[in-house]
N, C-alpha and C positions, 0 to 999 in steps of 0.2 A: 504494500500500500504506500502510494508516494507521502511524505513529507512535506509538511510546508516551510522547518524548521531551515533557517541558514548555518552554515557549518562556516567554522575559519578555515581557512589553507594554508599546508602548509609546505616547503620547499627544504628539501635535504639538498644537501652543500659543502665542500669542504675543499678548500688550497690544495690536497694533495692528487685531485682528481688530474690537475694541470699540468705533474710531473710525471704521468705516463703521456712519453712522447717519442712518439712512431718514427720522427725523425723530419729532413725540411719537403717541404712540395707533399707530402703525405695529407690525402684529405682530411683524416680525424687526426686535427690538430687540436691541442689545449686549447687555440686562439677562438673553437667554435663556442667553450663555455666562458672564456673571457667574454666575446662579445656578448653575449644573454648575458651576466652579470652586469655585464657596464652599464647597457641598455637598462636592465632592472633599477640600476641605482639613478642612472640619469630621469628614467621617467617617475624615480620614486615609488617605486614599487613595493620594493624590499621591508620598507616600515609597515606596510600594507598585510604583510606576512608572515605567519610561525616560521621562523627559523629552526631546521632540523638538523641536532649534528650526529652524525652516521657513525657506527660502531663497523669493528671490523668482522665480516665473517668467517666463523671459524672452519678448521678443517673438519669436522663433522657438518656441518651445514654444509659446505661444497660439497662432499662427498654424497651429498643425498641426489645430485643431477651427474656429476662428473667421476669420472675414474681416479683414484689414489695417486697412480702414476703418473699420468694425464697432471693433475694439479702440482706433483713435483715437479714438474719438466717445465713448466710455467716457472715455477718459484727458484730452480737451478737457471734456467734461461735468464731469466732475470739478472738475478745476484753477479752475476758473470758479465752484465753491464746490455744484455739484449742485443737486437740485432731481428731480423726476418723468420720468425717462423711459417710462416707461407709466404707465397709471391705477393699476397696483399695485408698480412697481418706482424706488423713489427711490434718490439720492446723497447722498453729501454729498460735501467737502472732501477726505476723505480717500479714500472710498471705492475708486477705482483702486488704490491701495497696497495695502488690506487686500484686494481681491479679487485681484490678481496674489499675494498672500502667500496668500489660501488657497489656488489654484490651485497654486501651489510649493509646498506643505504635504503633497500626495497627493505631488510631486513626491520631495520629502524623503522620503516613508515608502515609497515606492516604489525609492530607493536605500539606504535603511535595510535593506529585508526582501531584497532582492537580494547584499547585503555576508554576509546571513544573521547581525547583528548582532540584530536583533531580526528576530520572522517577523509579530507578529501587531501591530497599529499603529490606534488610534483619532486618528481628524483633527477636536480642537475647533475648528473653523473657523467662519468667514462672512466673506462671503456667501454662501449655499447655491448649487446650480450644479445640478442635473439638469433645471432649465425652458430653459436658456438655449440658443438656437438657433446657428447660425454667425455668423447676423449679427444674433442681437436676444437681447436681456437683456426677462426676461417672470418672474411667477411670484416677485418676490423674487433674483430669480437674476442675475448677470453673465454671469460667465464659467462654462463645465461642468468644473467641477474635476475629475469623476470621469474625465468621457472624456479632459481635456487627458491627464491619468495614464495612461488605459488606452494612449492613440496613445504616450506617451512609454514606456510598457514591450515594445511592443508593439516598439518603433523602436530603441531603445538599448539592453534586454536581449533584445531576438528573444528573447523570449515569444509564443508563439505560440496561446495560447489561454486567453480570458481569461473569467470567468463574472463579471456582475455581475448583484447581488441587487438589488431596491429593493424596502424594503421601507415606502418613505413612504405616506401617505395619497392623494396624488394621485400622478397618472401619470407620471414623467420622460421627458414626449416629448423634450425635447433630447436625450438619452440616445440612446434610440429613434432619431432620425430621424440623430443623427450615425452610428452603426454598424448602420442599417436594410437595408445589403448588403453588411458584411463578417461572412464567418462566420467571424472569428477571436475574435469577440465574441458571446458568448452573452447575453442581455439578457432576465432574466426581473422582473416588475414583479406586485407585490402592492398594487388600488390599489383605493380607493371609486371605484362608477360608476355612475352619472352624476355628475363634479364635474370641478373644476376640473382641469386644462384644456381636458379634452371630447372626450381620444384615449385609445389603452389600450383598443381595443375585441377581442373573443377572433380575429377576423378582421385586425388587424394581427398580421401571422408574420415579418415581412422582403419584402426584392424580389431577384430576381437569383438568388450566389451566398448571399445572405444570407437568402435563404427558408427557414422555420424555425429560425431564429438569435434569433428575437424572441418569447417567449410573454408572454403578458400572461391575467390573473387576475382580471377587472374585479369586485368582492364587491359586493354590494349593502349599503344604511345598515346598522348593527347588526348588522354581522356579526361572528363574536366569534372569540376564543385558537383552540377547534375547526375552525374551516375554515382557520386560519393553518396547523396544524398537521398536517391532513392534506394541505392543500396542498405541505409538506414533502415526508411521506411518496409520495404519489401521482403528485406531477409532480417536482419540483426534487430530491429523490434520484436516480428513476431517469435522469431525462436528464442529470445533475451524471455521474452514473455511464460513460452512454454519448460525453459529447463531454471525459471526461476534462481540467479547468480546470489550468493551469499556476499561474495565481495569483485570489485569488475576490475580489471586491470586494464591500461594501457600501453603498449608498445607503440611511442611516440617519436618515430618519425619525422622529418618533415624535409625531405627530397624527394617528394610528391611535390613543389611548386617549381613553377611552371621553371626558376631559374636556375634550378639546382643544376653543376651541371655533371650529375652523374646519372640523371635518367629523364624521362621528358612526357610527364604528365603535366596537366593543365589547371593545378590546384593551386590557389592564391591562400594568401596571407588569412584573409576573410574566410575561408575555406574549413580551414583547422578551429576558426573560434565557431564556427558553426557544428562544427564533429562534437566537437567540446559540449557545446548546448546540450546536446543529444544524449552524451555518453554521461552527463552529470545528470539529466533526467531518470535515466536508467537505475545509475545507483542511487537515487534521492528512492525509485518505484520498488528496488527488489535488494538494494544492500546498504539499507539506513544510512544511506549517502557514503559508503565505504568506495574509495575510489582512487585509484592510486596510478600516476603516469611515469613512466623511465624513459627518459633520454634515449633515440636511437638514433636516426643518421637523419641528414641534413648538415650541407655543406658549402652554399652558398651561406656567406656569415650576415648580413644584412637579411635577407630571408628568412634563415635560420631563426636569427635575435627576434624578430618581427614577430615572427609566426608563435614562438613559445610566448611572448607578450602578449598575442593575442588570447593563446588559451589560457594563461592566469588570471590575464581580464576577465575572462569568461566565468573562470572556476570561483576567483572570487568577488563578482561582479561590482570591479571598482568603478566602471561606466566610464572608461576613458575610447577616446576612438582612436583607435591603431590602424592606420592605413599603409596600407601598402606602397613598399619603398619602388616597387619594381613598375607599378599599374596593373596591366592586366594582360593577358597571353594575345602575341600577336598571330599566334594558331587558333583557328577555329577550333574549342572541345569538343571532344569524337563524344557518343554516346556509346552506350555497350550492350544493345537490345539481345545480341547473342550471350550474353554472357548471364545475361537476368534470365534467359528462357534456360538454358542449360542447367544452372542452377538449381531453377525453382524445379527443374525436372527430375534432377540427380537427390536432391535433399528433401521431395514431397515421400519419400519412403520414411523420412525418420524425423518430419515436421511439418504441423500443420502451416503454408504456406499461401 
């Protein structure tokens, strides 16, 4: 039953997230949480806001998503000063530290919104975490901050049903393949497709007990705000509705606008504070406003800065108007009428749609 109660927000944060750095011309740079800080203090934001400080996660809590060895190899890679472990995933020195600190960051806001101190919680974190597999760091990613959170809500407050949103440009197969047959996890993913990482197709649903627990929304280039939007409407309302979420999670993205320039959808600044509306109504209707967003890619830093202003604006409706540094796409938004028929085709077996 919705709420009419207002909640504070609150934002986890901490200087060390800046000293995992992948190295120069690498897109997930420190410089993207600098610039959302600056912007927060310059628009005055920050007083507006619980400040969260993030504990670090232990090696039992990573072990619950990730492999023993797998998290040594991180932390020996590391301490040895870093360097490439994939073709697109570097270290540095620090790196272990600030990635067990973002992983305890979901950690902290997830005993934050549980205490019912705050309900609704933005994680400026990094390293991003929805690529990272049990035992490989891929995509920018280490460790899977969201899932570590979701397995530790899931374990410590028996929560028993958990909805995560992603709303990133690419797919969060690690997401995916960690809760691909638990149906305590719902895992719906808004992504460009064909791109990086090359999964997220309308035929992965789950396996097992987990089958229809996974929908995936692959858009084609240039797809724009309107298929975000009815994609709301049409799928993630009513099934949000039918499996009833305890607490809703965000995988928060934001190289889905239009300048990002590592993939080429048609989503503005405006776009994301609109998601935001939707995804806060949700948890106000089925998780006493329990709502909690993590940092994932976006990489255009103006865009970036903007677009996470927007959703705070949203989340905690300071009423300021955030406009769009860039304007508006000088491509015309594709729509994705194949992609709503496929769908509601493949997912009328395991919800009412």
């Amino acid at each position: 039953m919705e709420s009419n109660q207002n909640f504070s927000v609150g934002l986890v944060y901490h200087p060390l997230y800046l000293q995992h750095d992948p190295g120069p011309n690498h897109p997930e740079s420190p410089s993207r949480l600098l610039s959302i800080y600056e912007l927060l203090e310059e628009r005055k934001f920050l007083s507006r806001l619980t400040l969260i400080s993030p504990r670090m996660a232990s090696l039992e809590e990573l072990t619950t998503v990730h492999d023993a060895s797998y998290i040594k190899r991180i932390e020996n890679f590391s301490k040895r000063g870093g360097g490439y472990l994939t073709l697109d995933t570097a270290l540095s020195s620090k790196s272990y530290e600030s990635a067990c600190l973002a992983a305890g960051g979901i950690l902290s806001a997830i005993d934050e919104i549980s205490s019912f101190r705050t309900r609704m919680i933005f994680c400026l974190i990094r390293p991003p975490g929805h690529h990272a597999l049990a035992d490989q760091g891929m995509g920018f990613c280490l460790f899977n901050n969201l899932a570590i959170g979701a397995k530790y809500a899931l374990e410590k407050y028996k929560i028993s049903r958990i909805l995560i949103i992603d709303w990133d440009v690419h797919h969060g197969n690690g997401i995916q393949e960690i809760f691909y047959s638990d149906p305590r996890v719902l895992y719906v993913s808004l992504h460009q497709y064909p791109l990086y990482p090359g999964t997220g197709s309308l035929d992965e649903v789950g396996l097992g007990e987990g089958e229809g627990f996974t929908i995936n929304l692959p858009f084609p280039y240039h797809t724009g705000e309107q298929a975000y939007m009815r994609a709301f409407e049409e799928i993630i309302s009513p099934v949000t509705d039918q499996f009833e979420p305890q607490l809703l999670m965000i995988a928060a993205g934001y190289d889905g606008h239009f300048a990002d320039p590592l993939a080429s959808l048609n989503l503005m600044v405006g776009s994301f504070a609109k998601m935001t509306a939707k995804v806060k109504k949700l948890a106000k209707m089925f998780c006493q406003g329990r709502l909690i967003f993590s940092l994932e890619g976006g990489y255009n830093l103006k865009a970036l800065s903007h677009s996470v202003l927007a959703t705070l604006n949203e989340l905690a409706e300071l009423g300021h108007k955030v406009s769009d540094p860039y304007g508006s796409p000088s491509t015309t938004p594709r729509g994705a009428e194949d992609v709503f028929d496929e769908a509601r085709r493949i997912h009328e077996k395991y919800w009412k749609l």
